[in-house]
C-alpha positions as CSV (number, residue, x, y, z in Angstrom):
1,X,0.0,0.0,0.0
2,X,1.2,3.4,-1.0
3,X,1.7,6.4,1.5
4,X,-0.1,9.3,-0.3
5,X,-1.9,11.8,0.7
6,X,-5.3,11.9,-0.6
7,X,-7.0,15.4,-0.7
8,X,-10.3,16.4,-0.8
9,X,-12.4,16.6,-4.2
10,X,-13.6,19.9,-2.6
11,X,-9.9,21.1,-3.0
12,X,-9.5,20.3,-6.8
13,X,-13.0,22.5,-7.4
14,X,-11.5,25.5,-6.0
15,X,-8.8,25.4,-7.6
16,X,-10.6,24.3,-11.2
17,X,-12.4,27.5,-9.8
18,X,-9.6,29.8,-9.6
19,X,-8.1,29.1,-12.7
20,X,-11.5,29.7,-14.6
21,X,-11.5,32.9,-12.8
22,X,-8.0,33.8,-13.4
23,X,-8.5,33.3,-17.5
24,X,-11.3,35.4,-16.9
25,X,-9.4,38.4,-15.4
26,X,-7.2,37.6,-18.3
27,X,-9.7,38.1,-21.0
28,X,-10.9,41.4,-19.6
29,X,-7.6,42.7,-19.1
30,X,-6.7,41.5,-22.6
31,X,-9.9,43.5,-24.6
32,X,-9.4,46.5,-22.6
33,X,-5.9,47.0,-24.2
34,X,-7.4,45.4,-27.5
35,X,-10.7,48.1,-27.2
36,X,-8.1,50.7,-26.4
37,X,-9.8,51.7,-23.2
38,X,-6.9,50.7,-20.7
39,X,-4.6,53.1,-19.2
40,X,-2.0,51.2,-19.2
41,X,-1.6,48.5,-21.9
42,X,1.7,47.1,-21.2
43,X,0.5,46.4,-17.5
44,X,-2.7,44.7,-19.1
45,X,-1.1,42.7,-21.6
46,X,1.9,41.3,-18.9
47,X,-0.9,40.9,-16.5
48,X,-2.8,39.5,-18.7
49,X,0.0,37.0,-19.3
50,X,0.5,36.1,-15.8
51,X,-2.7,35.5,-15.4
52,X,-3.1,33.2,-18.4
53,X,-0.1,31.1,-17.0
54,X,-1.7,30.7,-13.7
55,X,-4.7,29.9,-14.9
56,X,-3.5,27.7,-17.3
57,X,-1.0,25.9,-14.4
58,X,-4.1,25.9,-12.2
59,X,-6.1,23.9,-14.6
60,X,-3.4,21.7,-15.6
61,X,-2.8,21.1,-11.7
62,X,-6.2,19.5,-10.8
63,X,-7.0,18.0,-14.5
64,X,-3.5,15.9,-13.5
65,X,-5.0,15.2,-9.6
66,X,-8.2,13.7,-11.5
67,X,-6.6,11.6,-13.4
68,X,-4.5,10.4,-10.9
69,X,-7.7,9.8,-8.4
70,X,-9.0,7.7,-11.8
71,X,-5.9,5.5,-12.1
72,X,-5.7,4.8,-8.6
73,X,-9.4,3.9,-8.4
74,X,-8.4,1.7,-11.0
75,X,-5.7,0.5,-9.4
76,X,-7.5,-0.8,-6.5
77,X,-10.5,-2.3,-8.0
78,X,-7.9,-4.4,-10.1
79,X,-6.2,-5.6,-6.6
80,X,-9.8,-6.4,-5.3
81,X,-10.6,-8.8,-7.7
């Protein structure tokens, strides 16, 4: 039997969650300097940027824990039978 932590599927929703919401800020921050109406359009589009990686890494991060959670289900209904 493997020692691994196993976290809560709450956990992997907030962070599915956050990285929606980051690629979200993204977006806006992106048409503002694409509409014209931002102040500051080099601080929208490296923001925008950042925030696109995070949310990116974010998503990446819990689509990896699911499929992790899968194989190990899979794992142990094979060592069942």
């Amino acid at each position: 039997m493997r020692n691994e932590k196993k976290s809560p599927s709450g956990v992997h929703a907030v962070w599915a969650l956050g990285g929606c919401y980051l690629l979200y800020l993204a977006i806006q921050l992106f048409r503002g300097v694409v509409t014209g109406t931002s102040e500051t359009p080099a601080l929208g589009i490296v923001g925008g940027g950042a925030f696109v990686a995070a949310g990116v890494w974010l998503l990446y991060r819990t689509w990896s824990a699911y499929r992790s959670a899968v194989r190990r289900n899979e794992t142990e209904e094979e060592d069942r039978k």
